[in-house]
N, C-alpha and C positions, 0 to 999 in steps of 0.2 A: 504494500500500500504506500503510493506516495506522500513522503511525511506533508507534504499541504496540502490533502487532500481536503481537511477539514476546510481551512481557508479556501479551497476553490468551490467548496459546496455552500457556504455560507451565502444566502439572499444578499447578507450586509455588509459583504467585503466591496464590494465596488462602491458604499456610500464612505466606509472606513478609510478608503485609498484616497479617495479626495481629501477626505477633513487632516487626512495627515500630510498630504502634497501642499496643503495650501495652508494650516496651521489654523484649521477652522475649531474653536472649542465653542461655538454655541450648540442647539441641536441640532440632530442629525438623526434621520429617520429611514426606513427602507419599508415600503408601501407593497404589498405582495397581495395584488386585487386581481392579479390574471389580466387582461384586456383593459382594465379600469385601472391599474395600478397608476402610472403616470399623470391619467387626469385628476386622479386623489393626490396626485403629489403634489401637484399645481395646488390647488384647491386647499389643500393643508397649508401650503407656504403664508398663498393668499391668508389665511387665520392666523399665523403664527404673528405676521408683518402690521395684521389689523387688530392683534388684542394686546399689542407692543410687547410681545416679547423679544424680537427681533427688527433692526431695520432693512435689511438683506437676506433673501436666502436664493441659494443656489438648487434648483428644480430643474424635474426634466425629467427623461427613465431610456430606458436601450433594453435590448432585447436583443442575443444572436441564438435563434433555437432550428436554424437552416442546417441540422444534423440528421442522419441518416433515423437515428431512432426517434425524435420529437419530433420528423415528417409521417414516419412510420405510427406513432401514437397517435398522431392527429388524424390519419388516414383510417384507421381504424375503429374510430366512431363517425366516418364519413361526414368530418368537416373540411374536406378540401374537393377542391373540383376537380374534377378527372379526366377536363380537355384538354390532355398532353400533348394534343396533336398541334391546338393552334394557342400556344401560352398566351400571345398578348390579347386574346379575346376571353381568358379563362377567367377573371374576376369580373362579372357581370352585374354590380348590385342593382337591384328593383326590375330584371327582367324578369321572362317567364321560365327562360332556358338556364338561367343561374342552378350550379350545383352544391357549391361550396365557397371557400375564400383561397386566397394564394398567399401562401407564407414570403414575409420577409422581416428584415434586419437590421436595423439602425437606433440612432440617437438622436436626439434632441434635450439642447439642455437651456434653461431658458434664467435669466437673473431676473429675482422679482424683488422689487422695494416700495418704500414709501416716496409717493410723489417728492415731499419733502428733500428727504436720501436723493433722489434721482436730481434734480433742480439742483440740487448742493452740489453734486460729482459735472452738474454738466454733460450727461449723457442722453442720448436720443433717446424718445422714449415711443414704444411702437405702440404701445396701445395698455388698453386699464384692464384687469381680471375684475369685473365685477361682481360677480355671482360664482357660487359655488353649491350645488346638490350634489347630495350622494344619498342613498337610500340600500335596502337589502330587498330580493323577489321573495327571499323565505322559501322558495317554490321547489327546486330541482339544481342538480348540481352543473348540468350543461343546458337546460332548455330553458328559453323565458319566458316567463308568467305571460299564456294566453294576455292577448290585449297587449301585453307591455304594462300595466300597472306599478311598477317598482320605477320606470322609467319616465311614466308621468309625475309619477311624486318627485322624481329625481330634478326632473324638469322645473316644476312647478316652485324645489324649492331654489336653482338657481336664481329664479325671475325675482322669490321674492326677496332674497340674499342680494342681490341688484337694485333691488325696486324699480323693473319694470315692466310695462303693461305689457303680455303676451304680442300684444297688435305693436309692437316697436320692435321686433324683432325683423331682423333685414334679412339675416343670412342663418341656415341650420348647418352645419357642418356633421354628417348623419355618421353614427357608426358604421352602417351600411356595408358589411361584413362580404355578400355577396352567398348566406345561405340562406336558401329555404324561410326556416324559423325567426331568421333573425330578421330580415328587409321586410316582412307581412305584418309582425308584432310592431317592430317601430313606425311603420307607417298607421298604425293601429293609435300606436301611445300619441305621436304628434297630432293626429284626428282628433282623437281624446279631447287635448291639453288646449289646442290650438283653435278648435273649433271653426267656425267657418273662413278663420283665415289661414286653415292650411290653405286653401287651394291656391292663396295668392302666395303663398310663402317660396323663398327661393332655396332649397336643398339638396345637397352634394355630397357624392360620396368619393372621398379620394384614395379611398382604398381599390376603385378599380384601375389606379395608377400607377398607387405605391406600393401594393398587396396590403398586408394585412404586418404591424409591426409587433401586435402582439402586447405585452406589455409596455414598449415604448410609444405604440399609436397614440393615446390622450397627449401626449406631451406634444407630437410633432402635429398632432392636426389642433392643437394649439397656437403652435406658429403659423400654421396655414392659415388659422382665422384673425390671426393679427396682421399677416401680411394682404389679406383679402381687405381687410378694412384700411390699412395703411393705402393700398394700389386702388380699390375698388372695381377691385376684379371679383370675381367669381368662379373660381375652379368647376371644369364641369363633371358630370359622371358620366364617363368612356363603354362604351359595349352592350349602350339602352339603347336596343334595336327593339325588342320586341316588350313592352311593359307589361310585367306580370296585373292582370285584372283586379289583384287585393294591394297593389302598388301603386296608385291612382295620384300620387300627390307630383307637383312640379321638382323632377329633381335635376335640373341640369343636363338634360342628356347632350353630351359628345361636343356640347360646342363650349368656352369659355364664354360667361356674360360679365361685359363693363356696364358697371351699376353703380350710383351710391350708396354707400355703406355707413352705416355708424352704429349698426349692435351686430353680433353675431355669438350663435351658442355651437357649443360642442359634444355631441354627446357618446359616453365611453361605457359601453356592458362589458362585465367577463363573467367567465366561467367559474359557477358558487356563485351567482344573483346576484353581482356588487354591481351598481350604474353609480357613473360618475358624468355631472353637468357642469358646464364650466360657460361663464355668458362675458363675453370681452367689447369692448368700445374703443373708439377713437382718444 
């Protein structure tokens, strides 16, 4: 057995390696939400910065699980798509023909402060984390609560952690996984929550771009929603050729939309019923 085995197995050695690299003694936390992990990171910092315990925290999450057996596990409860033939059409979210999502692997790491803090250092500042939900399905350990209900509440209480009206919402930036269960329920939850202004609502899935980051997803489609609102662009969703008939809501298909933007939310499920909402502004 290699003697660091223990340290390579550890969730909390990659937050340990930073706080020691950089000589960080405030806290330091490692968020193990599955799917949801990073946008609870965000969302945690965000609390940490607003109930002054901190003026800085360093947020974000990474994910490399593009290995022979965590393709093989995930394969095996048929959460991946199986069109090997034509990969860059194989993550389809809110089609009919969707089968699954497509693994991938990266980082995002995002500095979050007090206005204040940020005005002091004189650094650009891309946009405000104002809202934060996070909720439990209680339900099942991979499938999500018929309806998406854990995800409404998740939703509901980013808006009201923001304090903003549902109908001020510009941009959804959707989990939008590309399975089955998951593109039918969230389009289910946003109906729900959003009521007759889903249908005008503009929502994007950039998972049929990126694949699927897995734990680091909340963190990086975070940045996407900052930079959306900074650009006011719209990232669109790639391989909505045929819209699945319980997928009914506007989600961007296939072309990028310039818009203006001034709110936009993010929403992050994993596996074990954890959602994570994160609602960001200019």
């Amino acid at each position: 057995i290699n003697p660091l085995a223990i340290t390579q197995l550890m969730p909390n050695s990659s937050t340990g390696q930073v706080a020691i690299k950089f000589g960080i003694e405030g806290p330091s936390l490692t968020i193990t939400t599955a799917c949801a992990a990073s946008a609870n990171a965000v969302g945690e910092a965000k609390n940490l910065i607003e109930n002054g315990i901190v003026d800085m925290v360093i947020t974000g999450g990474t994910e490399s699980g593009t290995t022979p057996m965590t393709i093989a596990a995930f394969a095996q409860i048929r959460a991946l798509s199986t069109k090997n033939e034509t990969p860059t059409e194989a993550c389809s979210p809110f089609d009919k023909n969707r089968d699954g999502f497509v693994m991938a692997e990266g980082s995002t790491v995002l500095v979050l402060e007090s206005e204040e803090s940020a005005k002091k250092r004189g650094v650009d500042i891309y946009g405000y984390v104002d809202g934060y939900g996070s909720t439990t399905d209680a339900h099942h350990i991979t499938a999500p609560a018929e309806g998406g209900a854990g995800a409404v509440r998740a939703m509901e209480k980013a808006l009201n952690d923001a304090k903003l009206e549902k109908n001020n919402v510009d941009y959804v930036n959707a989990h939008g996984t590309s399975t089955p269960a998951n593109d039918k329920n969230e389009t289910a939850a946003i109906k729900t929550l959003f009521e007759e202004d889903s249908t005008s609502l503009n929502i994007s899935s950039t998972k049929s771009m990126t694949g699927h980051l897995l734990g680091g997803a909340g963190a990086f489609e975070s940045l996407v929603c900052l930079l959306s609102l900074k650009n006011n662009k719209i990232p669109p969703t790639i391989n909505l050729n045929n819209p699945d008939i319980d997928c009914d809501l506007n989600y961007t298909p296939n072309v990028l939309l310039e818009k203006e933007l001034h709110t936009a939310m993010s929403n992050s499920f994993g596996f074990g019923g954890h959602n994570a909402v994160l609602v960001f502004s200019k």
